[in-house]
CHARMM internal coordinates of N, CA and C (Angstrom, degrees):
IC EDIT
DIST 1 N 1 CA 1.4506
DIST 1 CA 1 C 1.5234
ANGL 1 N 1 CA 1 C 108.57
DIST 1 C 2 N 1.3841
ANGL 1 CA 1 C 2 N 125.55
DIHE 1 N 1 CA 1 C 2 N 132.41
DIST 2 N 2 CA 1.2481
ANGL 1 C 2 N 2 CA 130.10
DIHE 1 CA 1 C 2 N 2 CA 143.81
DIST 2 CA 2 C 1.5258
ANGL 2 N 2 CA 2 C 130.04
DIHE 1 C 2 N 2 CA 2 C -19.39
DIST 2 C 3 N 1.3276
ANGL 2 CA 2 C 3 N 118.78
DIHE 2 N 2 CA 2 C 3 N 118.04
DIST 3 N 3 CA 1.2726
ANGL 2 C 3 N 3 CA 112.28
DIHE 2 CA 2 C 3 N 3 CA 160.31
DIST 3 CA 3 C 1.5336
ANGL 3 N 3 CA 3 C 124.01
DIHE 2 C 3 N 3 CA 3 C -76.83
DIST 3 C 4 N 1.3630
ANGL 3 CA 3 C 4 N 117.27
DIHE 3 N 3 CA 3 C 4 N -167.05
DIST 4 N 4 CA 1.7311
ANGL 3 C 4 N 4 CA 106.99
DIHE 3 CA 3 C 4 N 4 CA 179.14
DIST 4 CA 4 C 1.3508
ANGL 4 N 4 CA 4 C 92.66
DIHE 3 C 4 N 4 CA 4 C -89.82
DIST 4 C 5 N 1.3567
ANGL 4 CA 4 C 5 N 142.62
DIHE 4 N 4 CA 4 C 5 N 62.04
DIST 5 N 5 CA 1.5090
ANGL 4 C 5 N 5 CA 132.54
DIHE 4 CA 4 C 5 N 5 CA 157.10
DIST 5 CA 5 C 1.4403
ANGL 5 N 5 CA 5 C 108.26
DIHE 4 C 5 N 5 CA 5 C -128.96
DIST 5 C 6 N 1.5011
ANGL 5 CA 5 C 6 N 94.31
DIHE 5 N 5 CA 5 C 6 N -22.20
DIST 6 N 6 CA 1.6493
ANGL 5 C 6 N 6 CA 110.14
DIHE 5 CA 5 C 6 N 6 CA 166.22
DIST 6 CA 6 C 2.0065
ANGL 6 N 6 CA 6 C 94.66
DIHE 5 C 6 N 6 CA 6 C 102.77
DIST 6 C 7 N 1.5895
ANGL 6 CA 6 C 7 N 97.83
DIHE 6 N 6 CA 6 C 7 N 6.92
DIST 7 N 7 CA 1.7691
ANGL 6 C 7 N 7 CA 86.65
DIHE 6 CA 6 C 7 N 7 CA 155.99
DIST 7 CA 7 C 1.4766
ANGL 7 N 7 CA 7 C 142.84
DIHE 6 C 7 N 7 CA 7 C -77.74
DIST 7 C 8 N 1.1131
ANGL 7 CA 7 C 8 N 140.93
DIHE 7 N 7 CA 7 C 8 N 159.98
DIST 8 N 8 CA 1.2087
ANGL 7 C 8 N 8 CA 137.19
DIHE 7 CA 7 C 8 N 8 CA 177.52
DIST 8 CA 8 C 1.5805
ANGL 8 N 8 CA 8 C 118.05
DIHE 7 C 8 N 8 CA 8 C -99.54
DIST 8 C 9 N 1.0871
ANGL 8 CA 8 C 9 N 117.73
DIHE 8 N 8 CA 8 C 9 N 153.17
DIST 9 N 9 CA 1.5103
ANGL 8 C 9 N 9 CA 127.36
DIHE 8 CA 8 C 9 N 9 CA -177.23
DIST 9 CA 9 C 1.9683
ANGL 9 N 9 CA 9 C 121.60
DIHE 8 C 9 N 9 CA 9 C -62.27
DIST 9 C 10 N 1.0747
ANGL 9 CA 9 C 10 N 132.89
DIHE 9 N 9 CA 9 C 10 N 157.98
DIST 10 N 10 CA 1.3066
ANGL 9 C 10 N 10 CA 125.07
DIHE 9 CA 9 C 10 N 10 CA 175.87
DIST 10 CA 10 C 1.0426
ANGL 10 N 10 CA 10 C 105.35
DIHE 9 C 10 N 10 CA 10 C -58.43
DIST 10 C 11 N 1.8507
ANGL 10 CA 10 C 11 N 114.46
DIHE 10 N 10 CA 10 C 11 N -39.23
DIST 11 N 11 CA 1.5295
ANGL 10 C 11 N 11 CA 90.70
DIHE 10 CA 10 C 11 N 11 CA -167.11
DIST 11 CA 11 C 1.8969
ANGL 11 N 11 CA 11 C 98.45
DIHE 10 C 11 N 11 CA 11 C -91.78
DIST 11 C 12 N 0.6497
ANGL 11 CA 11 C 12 N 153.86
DIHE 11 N 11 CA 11 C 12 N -25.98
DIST 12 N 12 CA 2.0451
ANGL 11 C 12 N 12 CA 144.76
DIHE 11 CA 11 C 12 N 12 CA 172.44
DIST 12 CA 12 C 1.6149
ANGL 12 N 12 CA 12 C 92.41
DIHE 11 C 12 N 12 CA 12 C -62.83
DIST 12 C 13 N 1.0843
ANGL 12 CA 12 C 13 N 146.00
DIHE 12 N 12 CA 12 C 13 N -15.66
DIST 13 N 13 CA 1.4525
ANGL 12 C 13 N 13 CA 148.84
DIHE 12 CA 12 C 13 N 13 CA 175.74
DIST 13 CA 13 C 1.5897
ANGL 13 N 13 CA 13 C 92.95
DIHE 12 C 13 N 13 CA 13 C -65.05
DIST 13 C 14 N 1.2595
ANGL 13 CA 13 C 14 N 119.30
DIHE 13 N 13 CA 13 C 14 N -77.71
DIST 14 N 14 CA 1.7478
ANGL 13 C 14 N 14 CA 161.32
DIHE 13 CA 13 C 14 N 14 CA -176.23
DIST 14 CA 14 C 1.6775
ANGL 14 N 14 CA 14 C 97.66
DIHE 13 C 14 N 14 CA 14 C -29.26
DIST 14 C 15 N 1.5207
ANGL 14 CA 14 C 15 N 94.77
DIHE 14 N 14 CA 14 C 15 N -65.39
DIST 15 N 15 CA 1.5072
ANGL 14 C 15 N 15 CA 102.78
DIHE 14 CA 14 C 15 N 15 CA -176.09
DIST 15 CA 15 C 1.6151
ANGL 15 N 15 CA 15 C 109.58
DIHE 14 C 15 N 15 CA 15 C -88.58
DIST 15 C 16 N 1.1630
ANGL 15 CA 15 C 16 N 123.28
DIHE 15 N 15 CA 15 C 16 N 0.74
DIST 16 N 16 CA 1.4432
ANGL 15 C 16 N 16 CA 96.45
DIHE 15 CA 15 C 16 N 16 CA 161.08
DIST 16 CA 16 C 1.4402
ANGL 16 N 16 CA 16 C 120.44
DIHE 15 C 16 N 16 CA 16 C -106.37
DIST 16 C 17 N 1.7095
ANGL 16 CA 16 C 17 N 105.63
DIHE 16 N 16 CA 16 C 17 N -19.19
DIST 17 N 17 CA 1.7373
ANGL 16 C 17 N 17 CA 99.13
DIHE 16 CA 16 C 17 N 17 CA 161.00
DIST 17 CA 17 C 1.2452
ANGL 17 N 17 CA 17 C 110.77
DIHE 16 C 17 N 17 CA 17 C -61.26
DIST 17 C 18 N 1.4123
ANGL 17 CA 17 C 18 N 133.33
DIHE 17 N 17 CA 17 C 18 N -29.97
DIST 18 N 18 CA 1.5761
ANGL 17 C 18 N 18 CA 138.79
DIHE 17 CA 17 C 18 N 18 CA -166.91
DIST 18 CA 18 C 1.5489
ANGL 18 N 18 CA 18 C 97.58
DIHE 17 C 18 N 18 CA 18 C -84.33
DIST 18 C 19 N 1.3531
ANGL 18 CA 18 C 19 N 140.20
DIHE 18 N 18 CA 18 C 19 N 1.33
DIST 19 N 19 CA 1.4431
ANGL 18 C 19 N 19 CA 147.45
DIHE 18 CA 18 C 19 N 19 CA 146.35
DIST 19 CA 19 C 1.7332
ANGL 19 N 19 CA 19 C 112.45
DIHE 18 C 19 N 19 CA 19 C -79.61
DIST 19 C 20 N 1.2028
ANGL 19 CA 19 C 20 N 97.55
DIHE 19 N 19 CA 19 C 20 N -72.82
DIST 20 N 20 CA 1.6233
ANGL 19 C 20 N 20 CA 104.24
DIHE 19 CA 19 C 20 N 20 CA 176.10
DIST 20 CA 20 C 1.5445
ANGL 20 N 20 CA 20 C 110.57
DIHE 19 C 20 N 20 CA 20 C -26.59
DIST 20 C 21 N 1.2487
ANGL 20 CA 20 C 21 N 103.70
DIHE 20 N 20 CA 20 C 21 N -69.76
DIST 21 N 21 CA 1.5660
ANGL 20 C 21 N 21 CA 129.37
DIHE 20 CA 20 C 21 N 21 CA 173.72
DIST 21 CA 21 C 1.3447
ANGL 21 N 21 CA 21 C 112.93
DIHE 20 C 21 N 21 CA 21 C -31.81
DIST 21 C 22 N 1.5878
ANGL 21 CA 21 C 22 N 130.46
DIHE 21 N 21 CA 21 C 22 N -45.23
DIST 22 N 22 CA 1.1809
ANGL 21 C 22 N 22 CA 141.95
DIHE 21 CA 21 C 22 N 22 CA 178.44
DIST 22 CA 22 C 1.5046
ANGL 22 N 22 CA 22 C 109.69
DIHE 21 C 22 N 22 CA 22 C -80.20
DIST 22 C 23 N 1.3537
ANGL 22 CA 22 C 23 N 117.90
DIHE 22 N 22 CA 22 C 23 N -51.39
DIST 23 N 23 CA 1.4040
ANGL 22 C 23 N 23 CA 125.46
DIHE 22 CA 22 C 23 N 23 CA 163.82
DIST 23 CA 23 C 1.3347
ANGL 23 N 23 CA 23 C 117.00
DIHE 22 C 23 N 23 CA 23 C -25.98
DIST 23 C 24 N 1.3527
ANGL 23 CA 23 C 24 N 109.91
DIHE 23 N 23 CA 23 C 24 N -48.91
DIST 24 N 24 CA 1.6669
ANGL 23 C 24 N 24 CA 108.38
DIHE 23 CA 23 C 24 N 24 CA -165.78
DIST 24 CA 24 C 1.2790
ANGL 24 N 24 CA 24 C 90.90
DIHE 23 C 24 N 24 CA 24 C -94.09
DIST 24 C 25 N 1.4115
ANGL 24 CA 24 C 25 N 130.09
DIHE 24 N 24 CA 24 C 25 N -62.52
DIST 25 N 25 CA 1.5080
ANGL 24 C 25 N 25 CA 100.58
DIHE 24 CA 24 C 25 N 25 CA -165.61
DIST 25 CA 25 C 1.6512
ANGL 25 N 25 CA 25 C 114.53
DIHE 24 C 25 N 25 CA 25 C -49.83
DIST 25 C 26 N 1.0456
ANGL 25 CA 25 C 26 N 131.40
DIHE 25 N 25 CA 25 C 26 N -44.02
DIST 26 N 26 CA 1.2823
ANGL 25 C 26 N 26 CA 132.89
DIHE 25 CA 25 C 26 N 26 CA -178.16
DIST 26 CA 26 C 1.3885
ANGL 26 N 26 CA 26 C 111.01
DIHE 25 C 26 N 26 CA 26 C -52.54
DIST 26 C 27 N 1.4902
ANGL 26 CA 26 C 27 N 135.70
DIHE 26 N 26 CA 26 C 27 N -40.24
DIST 27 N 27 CA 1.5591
ANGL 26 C 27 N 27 CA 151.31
DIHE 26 CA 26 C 27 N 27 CA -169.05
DIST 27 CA 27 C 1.9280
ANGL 27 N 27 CA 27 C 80.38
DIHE 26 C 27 N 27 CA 27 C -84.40
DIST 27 C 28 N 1.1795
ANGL 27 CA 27 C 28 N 119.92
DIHE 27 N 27 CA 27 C 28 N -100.35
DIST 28 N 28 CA 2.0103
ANGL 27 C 28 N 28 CA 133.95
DIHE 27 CA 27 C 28 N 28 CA -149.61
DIST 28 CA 28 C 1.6132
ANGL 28 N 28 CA 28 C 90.21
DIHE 27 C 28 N 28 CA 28 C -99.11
DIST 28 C 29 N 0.8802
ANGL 28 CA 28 C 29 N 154.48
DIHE 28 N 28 CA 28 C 29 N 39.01
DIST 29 N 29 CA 1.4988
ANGL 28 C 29 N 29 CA 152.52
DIHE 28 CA 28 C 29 N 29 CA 168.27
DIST 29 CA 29 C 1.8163
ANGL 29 N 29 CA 29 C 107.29
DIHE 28 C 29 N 29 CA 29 C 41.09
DIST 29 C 30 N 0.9652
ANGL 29 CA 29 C 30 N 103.91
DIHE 29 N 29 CA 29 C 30 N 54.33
DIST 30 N 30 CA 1.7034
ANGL 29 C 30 N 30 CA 114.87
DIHE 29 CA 29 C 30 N 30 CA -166.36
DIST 30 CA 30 C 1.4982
ANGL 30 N 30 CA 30 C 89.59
DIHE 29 C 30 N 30 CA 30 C -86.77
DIST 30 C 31 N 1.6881
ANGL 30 CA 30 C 31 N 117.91
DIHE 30 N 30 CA 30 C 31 N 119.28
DIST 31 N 31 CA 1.2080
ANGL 30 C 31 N 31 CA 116.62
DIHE 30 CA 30 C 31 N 31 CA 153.15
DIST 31 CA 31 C 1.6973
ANGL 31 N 31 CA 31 C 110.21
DIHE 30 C 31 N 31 CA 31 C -160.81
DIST 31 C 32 N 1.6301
ANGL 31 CA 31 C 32 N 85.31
DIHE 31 N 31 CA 31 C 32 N 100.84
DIST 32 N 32 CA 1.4285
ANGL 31 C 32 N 32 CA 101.89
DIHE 31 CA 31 C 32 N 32 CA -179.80
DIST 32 CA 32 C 1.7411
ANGL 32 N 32 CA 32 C 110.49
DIHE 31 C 32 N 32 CA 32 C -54.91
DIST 32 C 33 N 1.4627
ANGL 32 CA 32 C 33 N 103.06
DIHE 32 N 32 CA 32 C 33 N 172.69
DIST 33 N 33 CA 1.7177
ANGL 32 C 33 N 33 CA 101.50
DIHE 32 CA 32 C 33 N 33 CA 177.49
DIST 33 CA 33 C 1.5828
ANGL 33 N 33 CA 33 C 101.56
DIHE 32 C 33 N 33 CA 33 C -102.32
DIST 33 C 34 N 1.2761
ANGL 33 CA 33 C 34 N 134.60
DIHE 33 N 33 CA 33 C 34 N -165.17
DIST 34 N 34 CA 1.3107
ANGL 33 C 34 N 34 CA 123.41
DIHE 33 CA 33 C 34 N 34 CA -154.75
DIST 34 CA 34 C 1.5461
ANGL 34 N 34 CA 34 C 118.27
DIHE 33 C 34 N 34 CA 34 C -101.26
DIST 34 C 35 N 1.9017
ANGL 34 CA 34 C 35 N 97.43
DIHE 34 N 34 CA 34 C 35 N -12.66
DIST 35 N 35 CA 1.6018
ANGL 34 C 35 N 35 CA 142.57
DIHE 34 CA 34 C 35 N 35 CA 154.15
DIST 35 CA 35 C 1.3093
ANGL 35 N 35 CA 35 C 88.32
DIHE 34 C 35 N 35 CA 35 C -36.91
DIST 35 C 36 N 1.3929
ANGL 35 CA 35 C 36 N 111.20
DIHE 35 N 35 CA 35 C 36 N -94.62
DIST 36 N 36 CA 1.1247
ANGL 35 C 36 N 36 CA 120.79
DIHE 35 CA 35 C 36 N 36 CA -154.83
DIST 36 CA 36 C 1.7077
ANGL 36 N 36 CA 36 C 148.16
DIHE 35 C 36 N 36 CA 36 C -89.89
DIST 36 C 37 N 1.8369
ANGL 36 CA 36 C 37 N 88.16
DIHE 36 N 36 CA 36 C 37 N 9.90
DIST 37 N 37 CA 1.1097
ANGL 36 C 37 N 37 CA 110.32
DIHE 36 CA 36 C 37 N 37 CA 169.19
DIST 37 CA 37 C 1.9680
ANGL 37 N 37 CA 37 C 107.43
DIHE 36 C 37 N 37 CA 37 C -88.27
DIST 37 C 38 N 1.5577
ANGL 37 CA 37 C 38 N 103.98
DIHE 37 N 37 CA 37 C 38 N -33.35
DIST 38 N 38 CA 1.8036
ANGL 37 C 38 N 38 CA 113.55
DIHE 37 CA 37 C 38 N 38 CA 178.18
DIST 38 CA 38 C 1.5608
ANGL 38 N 38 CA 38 C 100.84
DIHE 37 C 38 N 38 CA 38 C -62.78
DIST 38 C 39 N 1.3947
ANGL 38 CA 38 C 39 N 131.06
DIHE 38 N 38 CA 38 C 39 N -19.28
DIST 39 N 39 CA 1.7346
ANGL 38 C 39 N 39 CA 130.23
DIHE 38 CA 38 C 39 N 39 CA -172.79
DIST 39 CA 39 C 1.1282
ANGL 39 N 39 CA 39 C 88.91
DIHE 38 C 39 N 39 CA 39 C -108.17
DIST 39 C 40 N 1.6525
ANGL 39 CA 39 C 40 N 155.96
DIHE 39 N 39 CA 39 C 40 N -33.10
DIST 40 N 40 CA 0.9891
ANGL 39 C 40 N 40 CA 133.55
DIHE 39 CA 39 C 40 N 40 CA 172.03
DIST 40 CA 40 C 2.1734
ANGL 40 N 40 CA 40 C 120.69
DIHE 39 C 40 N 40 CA 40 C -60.88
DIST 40 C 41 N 1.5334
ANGL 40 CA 40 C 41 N 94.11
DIHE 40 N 40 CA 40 C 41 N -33.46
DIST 41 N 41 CA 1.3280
ANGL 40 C 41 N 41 CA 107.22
DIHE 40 CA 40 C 41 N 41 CA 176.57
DIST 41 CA 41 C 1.8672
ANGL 41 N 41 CA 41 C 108.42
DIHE 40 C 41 N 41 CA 41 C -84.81
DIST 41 C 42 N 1.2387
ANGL 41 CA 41 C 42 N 115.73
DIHE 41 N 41 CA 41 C 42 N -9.10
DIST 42 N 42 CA 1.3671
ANGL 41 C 42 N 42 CA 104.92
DIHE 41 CA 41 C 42 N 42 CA -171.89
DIST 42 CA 42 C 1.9980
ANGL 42 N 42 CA 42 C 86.31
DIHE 41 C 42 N 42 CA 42 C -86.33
DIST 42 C 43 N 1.3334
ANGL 42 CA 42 C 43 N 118.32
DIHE 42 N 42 CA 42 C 43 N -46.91
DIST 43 N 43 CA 1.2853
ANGL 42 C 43 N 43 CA 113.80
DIHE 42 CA 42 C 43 N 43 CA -163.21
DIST 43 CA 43 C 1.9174
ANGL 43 N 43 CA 43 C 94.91
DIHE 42 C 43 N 43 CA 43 C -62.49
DIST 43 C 44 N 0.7603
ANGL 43 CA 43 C 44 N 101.79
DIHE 43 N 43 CA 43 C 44 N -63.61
DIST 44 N 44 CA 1.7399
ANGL 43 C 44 N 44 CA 103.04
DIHE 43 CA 43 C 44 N 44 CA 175.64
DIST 44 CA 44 C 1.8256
ANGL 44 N 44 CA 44 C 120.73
DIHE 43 C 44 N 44 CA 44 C -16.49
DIST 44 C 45 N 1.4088
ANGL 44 CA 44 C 45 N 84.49
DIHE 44 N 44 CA 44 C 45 N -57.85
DIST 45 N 45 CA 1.7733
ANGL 44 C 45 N 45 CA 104.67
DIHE 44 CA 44 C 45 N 45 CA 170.68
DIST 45 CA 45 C 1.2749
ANGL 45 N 45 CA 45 C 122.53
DIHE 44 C 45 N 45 CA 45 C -62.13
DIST 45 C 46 N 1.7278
ANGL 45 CA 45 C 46 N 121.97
DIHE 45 N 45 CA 45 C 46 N -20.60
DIST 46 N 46 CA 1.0710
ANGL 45 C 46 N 46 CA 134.56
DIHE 45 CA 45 C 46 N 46 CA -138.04
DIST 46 CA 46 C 1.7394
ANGL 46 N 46 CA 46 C 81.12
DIHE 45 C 46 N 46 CA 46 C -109.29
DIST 46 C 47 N 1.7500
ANGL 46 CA 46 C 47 N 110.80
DIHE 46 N 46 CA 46 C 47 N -59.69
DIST 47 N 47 CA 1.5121
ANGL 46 C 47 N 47 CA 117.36
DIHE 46 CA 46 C 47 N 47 CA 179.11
DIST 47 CA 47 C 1.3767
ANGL 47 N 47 CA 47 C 113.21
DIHE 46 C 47 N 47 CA 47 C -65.00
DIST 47 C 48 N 0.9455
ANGL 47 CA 47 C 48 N 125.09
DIHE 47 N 47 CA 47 C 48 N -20.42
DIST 48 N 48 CA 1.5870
ANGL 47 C 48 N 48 CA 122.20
DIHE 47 CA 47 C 48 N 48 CA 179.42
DIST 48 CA 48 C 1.3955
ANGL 48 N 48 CA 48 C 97.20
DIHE 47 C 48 N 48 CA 48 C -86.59
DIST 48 C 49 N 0.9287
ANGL 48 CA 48 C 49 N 159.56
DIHE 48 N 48 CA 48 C 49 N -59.80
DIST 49 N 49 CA 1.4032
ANGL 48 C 49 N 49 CA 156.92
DIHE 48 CA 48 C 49 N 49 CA 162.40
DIST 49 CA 49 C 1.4627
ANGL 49 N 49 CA 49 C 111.98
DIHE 48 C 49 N 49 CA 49 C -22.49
DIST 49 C 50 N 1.5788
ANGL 49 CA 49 C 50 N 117.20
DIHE 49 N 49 CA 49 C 50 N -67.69
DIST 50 N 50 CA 1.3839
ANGL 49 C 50 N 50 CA 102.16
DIHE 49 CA 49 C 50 N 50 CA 172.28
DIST 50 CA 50 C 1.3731
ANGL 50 N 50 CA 50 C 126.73
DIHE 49 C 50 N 50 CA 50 C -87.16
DIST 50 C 51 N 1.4404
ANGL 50 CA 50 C 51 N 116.96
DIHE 50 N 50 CA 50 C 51 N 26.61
DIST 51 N 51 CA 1.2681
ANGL 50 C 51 N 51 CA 112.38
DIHE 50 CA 50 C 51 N 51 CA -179.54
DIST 51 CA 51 C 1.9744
ANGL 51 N 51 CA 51 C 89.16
DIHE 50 C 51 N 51 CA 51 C -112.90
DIST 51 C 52 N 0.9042
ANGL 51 CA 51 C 52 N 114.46
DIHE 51 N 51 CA 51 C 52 N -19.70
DIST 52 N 52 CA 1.9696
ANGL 51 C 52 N 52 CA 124.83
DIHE 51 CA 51 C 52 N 52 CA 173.52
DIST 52 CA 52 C 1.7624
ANGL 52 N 52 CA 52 C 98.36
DIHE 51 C 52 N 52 CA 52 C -90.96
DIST 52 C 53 N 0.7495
ANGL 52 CA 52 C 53 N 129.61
DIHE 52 N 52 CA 52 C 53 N -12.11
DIST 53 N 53 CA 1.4630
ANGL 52 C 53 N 53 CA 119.73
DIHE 52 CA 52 C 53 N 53 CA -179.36
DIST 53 CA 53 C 1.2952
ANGL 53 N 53 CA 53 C 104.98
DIHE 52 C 53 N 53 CA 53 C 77.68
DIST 53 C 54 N 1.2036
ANGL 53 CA 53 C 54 N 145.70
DIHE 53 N 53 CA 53 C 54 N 49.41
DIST 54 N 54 CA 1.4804
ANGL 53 C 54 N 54 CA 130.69
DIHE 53 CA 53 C 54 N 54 CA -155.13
DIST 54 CA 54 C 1.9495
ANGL 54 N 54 CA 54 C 79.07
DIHE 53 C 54 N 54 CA 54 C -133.09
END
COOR INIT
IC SEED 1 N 1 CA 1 C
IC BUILD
């Protein structure tokens, strides 16, 4: 569930990359290794941070 900032929880975070994730392999056979899915999520963390000011 949403908080009042309009964020989502670790776990609705969890399960919708764990959708996305399925999406693509199923669409372009996209299946990163676990390397390079943790550097895809570190840069993610990295832009959301300076795009929130955090």
């Amino acid at each position: 569930m949403s908080d009042t900032h309009g964020r989502i929880s670790e776990a609705e975070r969890a399960e919708h990359a764990a959708k996305a994730l399925a999406a693509l392999k199923k669409w372009n056979g996209y299946a990163p290794t676990a390397a390079q899915q943790q550097d895809v999520d570190s840069e993610l963390d990295r832009r959301l941070a300076q795009a929130t000011g955090e």
